[in-house]
C-alpha positions in Angstrom: 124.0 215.1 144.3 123.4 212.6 147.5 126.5 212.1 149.2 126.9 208.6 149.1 129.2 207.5 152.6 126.2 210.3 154.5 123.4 208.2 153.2 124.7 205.1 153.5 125.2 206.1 157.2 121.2 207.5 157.7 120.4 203.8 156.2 122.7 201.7 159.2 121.1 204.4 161.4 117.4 203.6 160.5 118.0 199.7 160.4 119.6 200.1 164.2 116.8 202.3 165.6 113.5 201.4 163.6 112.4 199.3 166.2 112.8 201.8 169.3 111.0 204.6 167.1 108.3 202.4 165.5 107.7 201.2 169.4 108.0 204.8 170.5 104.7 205.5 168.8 102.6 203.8 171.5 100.1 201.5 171.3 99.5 197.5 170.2 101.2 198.2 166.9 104.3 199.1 168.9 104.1 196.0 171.2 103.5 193.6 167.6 106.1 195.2 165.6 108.4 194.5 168.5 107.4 191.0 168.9 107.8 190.6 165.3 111.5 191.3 165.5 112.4 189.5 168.7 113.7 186.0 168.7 112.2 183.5 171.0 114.6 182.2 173.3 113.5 178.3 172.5 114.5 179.2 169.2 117.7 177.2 167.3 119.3 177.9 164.8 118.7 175.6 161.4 121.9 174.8 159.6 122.5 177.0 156.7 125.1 178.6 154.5 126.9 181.5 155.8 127.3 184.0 153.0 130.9 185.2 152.1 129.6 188.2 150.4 131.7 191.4 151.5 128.7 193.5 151.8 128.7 194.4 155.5 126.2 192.9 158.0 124.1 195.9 158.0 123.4 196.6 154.4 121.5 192.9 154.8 117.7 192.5 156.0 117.6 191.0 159.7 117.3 187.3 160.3 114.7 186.2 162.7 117.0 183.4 164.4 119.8 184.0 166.7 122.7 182.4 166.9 124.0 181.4 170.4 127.2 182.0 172.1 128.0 180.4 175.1 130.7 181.8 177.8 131.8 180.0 181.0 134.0 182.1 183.3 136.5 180.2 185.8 137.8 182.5 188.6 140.7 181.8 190.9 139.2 182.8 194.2 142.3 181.8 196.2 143.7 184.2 198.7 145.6 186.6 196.2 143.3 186.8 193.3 140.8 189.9 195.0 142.0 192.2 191.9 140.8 189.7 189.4 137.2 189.4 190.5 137.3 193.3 190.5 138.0 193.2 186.9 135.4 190.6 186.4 132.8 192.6 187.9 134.1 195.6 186.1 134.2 194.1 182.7 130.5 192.3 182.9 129.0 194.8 181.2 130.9 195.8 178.4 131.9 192.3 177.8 128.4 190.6 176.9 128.1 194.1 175.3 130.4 192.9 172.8 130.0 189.8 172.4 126.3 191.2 171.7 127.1 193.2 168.8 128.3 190.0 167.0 126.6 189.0 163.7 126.5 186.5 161.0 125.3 186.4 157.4 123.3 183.3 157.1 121.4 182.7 153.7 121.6 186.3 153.1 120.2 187.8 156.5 121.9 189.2 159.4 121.7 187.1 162.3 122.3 188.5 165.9 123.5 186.1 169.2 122.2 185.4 172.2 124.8 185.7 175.2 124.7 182.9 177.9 127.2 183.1 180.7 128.2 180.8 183.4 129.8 181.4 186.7 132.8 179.1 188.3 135.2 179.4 191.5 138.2 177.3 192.0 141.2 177.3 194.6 138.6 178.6 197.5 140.0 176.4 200.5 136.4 177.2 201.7 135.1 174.4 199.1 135.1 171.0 199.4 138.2 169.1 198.9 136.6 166.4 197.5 135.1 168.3 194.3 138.7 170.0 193.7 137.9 173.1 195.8 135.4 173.5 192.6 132.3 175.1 192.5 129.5 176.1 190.2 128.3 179.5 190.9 125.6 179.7 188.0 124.7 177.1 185.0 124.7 178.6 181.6 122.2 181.6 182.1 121.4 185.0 180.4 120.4 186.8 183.2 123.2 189.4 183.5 121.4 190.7 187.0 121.5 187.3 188.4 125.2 187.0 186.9 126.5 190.3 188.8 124.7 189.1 192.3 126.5 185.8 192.1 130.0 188.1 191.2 129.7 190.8 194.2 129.0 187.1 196.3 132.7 185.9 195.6 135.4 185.9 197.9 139.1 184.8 198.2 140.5 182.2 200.6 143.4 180.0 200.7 143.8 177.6 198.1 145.0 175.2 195.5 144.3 175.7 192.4 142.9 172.7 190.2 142.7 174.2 186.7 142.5 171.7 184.8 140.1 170.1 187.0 138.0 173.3 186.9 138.0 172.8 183.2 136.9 169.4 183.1 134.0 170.6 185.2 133.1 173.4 183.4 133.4 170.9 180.2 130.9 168.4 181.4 128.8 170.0 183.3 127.4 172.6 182.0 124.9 172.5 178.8 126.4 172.9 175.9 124.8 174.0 172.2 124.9 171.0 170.3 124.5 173.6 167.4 127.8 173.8 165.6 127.3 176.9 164.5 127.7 178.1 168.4 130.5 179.9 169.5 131.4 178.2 172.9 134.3 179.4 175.6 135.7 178.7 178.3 138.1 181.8 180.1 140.1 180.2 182.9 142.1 182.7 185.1 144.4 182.3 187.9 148.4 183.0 189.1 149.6 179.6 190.4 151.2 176.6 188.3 148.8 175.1 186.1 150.0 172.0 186.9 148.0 171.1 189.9 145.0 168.6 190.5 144.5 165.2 189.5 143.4 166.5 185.6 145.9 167.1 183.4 146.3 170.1 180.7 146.5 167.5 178.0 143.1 165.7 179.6 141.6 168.9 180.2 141.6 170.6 176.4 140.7 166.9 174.6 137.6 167.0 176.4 137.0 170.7 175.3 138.3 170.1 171.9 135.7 167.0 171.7 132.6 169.8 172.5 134.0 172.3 170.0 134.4 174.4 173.3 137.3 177.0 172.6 139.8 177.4 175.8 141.7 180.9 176.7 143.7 181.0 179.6 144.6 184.0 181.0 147.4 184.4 183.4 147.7 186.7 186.5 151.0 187.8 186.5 154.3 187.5 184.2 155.1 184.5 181.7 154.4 181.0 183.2 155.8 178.1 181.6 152.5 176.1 182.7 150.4 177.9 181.3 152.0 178.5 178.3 152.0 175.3 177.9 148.6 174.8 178.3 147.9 177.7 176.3 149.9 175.6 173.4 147.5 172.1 173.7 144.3 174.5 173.9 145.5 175.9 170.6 144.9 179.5 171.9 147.4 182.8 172.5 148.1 182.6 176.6 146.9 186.1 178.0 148.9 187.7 180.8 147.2 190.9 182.9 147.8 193.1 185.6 145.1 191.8 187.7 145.6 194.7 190.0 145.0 197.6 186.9 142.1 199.7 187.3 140.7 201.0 184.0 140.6 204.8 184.3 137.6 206.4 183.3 136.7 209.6 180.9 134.2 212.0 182.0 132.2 213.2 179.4 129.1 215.8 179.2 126.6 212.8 178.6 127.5 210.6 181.5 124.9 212.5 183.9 121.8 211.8 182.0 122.9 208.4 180.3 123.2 207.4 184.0 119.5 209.1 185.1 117.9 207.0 181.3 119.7 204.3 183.1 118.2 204.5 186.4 114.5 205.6 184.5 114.5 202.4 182.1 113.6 200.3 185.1 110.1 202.1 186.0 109.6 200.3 182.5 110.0 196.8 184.0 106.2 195.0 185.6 107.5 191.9 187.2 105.4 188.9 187.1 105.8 185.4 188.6 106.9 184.0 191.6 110.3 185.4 191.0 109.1 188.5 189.1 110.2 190.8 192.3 113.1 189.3 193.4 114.3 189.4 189.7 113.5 193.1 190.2 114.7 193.9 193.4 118.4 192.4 191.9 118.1 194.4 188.8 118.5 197.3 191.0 120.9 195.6 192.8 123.2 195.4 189.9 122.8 199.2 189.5 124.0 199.7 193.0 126.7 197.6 192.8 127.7 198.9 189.7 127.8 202.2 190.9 130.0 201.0 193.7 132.7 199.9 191.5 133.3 203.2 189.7 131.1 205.5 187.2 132.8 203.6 184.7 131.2 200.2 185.3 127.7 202.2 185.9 127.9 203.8 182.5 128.6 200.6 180.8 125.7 198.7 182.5 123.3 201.6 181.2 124.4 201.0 178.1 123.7 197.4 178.1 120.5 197.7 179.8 119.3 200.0 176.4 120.3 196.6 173.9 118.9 193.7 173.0 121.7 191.7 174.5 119.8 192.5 178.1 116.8 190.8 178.2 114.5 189.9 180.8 111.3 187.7 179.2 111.2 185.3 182.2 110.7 188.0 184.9 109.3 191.3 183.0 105.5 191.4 181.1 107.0 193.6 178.5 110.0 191.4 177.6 107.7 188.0 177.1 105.2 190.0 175.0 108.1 191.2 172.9 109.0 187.8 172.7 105.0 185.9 172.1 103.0 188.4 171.0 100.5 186.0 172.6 101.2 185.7 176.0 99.3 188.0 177.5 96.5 186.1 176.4 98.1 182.5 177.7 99.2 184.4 181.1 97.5 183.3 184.4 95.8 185.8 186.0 97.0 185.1 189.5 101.2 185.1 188.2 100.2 188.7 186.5 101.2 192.1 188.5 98.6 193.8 190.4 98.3 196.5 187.7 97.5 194.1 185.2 94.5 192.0 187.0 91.1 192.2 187.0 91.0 194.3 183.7 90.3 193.7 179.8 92.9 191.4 177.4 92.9 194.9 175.7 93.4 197.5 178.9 96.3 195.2 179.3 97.6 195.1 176.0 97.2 198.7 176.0 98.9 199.5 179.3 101.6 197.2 178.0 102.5 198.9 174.9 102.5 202.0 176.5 105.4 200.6 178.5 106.7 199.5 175.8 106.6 202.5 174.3 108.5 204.4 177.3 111.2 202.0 177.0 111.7 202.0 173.6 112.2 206.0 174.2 114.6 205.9 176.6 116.9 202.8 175.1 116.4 205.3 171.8 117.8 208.3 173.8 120.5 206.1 175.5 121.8 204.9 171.9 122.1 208.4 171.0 123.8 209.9 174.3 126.0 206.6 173.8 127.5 207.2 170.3 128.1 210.7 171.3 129.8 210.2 174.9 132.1 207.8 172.7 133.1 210.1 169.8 133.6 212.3 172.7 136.4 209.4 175.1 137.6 208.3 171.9 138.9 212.1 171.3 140.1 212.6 174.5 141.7 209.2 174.1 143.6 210.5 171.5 145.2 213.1 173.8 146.9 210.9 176.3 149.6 208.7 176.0 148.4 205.0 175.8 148.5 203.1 178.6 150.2 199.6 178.7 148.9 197.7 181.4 147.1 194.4 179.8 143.6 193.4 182.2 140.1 191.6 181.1 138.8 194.6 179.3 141.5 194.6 177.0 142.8 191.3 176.3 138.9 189.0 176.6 137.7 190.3 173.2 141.1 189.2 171.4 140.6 186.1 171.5 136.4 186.2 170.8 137.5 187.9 167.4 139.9 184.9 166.6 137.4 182.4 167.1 134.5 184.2 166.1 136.3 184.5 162.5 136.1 181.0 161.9 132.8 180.8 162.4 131.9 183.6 160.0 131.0 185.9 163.0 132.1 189.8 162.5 131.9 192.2 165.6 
């Protein structure tokens, strides 16, 4: 008799990997099966019904659309905040991680997300005065690589910090999905009184309320009566971290070789563009600096680098074929890498998919080192005594839940 709760479990594990193993096999039919079940960034979601049925996500076919979730982080980068942009170059990775695995039934189908982050600093007494000591780091953007240079960049100095003003910024600004379907945030963190600037809390959340925009504030430090009351007009739970706390990390026996898949996936990249080796040259980049910050944070960015949440179509030949099975054939010769010019539409396509092939291999081997390495932590975990400091990792994804819930999104 077929264990039922086993097979059901060799079913989610098929759906997850059939397009790494089908890819795996080489060739074009690896590179069109893969473009088949890619979503084109340019593409928006339609309005439909989301299904209430309590079957889980992954017992449903895959939906072609994505849905889009939008996340603009606001750092305090005045003179005492150094631990809090450690912990948001720590937590980069395994945050767009998880808001990555987010899904939503839609007319039947499972519908995956597409991350977008932005960057701001505020209370730098190295920015202009006249803008609020405000800055925009990065628009809206899903290049993660680009994301953790413009991170490592950041420094602390001075300050007064403008919160609310920093919100109203980030607010109008920055462009928004007009999709109501899209889950949209804005994460504003800092240790002084809220109460500073020439924009108000109450200004601040109307104008995010207005834009379906949902505001978390997360406090450095104990209870502050500003912020809580701020917390109170966004209509959100006030967070309070340890800004300081540095999340301890688990060795485990897969960590060597996720780390070398890691390192290996990029051979897989053929830059192409103007930009194609500079996007390159910063992919590495963002393994260095990852490494840097602790094997932790380097383990995590592997990971990442293995999902579809890490994309790269605008930079890498693999990525935009995956995405337009066609564009090899619209590519101009001259923006094509060297390997690539000069020969056949079908020596391309086949050096392509081979590519493709390798890197559907590794991300396969990753997945599998992954789940392992976390039954492994999550063991060990259960050994130690919990530990009760509150910092970005652990507090970020409380608040996503809450609002993704609403929406009919399920982690």
């Amino acid at each position: 008799m077929i264990d039922p709760v086993r097979f059901s479990r060799v079913r989610r594990w098929l759906r997850r990997y059939s397009l790494p193993l089908v890819a795996s096999l080489g060739g074009v039919a690896g590179v069109a099966y893969a473009a088949a079940h890619r979503t084109p960034a340019s593409t928006a979601a339609p309005a439909a019904a989301v299904s209430t049925d309590p079957v889980g996500p992954t017992e449903l076919q895959r939906d072609t659309v994505q849905d889009t979730v939008q996340v603009a982080l606001l750092l305090d980068t005045s003179s005492s905040m150094n631990g809090l942009i450690n912990q948001a170059r720590s937590h980069l990775w395994k945050m767009v991680d998880e808001l990555g695995q987010m899904t939503r039934v839609v007319n039947g189908k499972t519908r995956g997300v597409r991350v977008e982050l932005a960057l701001y600093e505020y209370g730098n007494s190295a920015l202009p005065e006249g803008e609020g000591f405000i800055r925009q780091v990065l628009p809206l953007t899903s290049d993660l690589d680009k994301v953790s240079e413009q991170l490592n960049a950041l420094f602390t100095n001075g300050g007064s910090e403008y919160a609310g003003q920093a919100i109203q910024a980030a607010v109008t600004s920055l462009t928004w999905s007009s999709d109501p379907s899209a889950l949209k945030f804005v994460f504003v963190a800092g240790n002084e009184s809220f109460n500073q600037g020439p924009v108000s809390a109450d200004a601040a959340m109307k104008l995010a309320a207005d834009k379906d925009i949902t505001v978390q504030l997360i406090h450095c430090g104990g209870a502050d009566p500003t912020w809580a009351a701020a917390a109170a007009l966004a209509k959100s739970d006030l967070l309070t971290i340890d800004q300081n706390y540095v999340a301890q990390h688990i060795p485990s026996p897969q960590d060597a070789e996720i780390l070398r898949l890691g390192n290996e996936l990029n051979g897989t990249y053929m830059a192409y563009g103007r930009d194609g080796q500079a996007a390159m040259q910063r992919q590495a980049g963002a393994d260095a600096s990852s490494a840097k910050l602790s094997r932790k944070v380097a383990l995590e960015r592997s990971a990442l680098k293995a999902k579809a949440g890490y994309r790269n179509d605008r930079w890498d030949v693999v990525d935009a074929v995956a995405n337009d099975g066609k564009w090899l054939e619209n590519a101009k010769e001259t923006e094509l890498p060297a390997e690539l010019r000069g020969k056949s539409l079908a020596d391309k396509q086949q050096l392509v998919a081979g590519k493709a092939a390798s890197r559907a291999e590794i991300k396969a081997k990753i997945a599998k080192l992954e789940a392992e390495r976390a039954a492994y932590v999550a063991a060990e975990q259960a050994k130690q005594k919990p530990v009760g400091a509150r910092s970005l990792e652990t507090e970020m994804k409380k608040t996503t839940v809450k609002a993704a819930a609403k929406k009919g999104y399920r982690f």
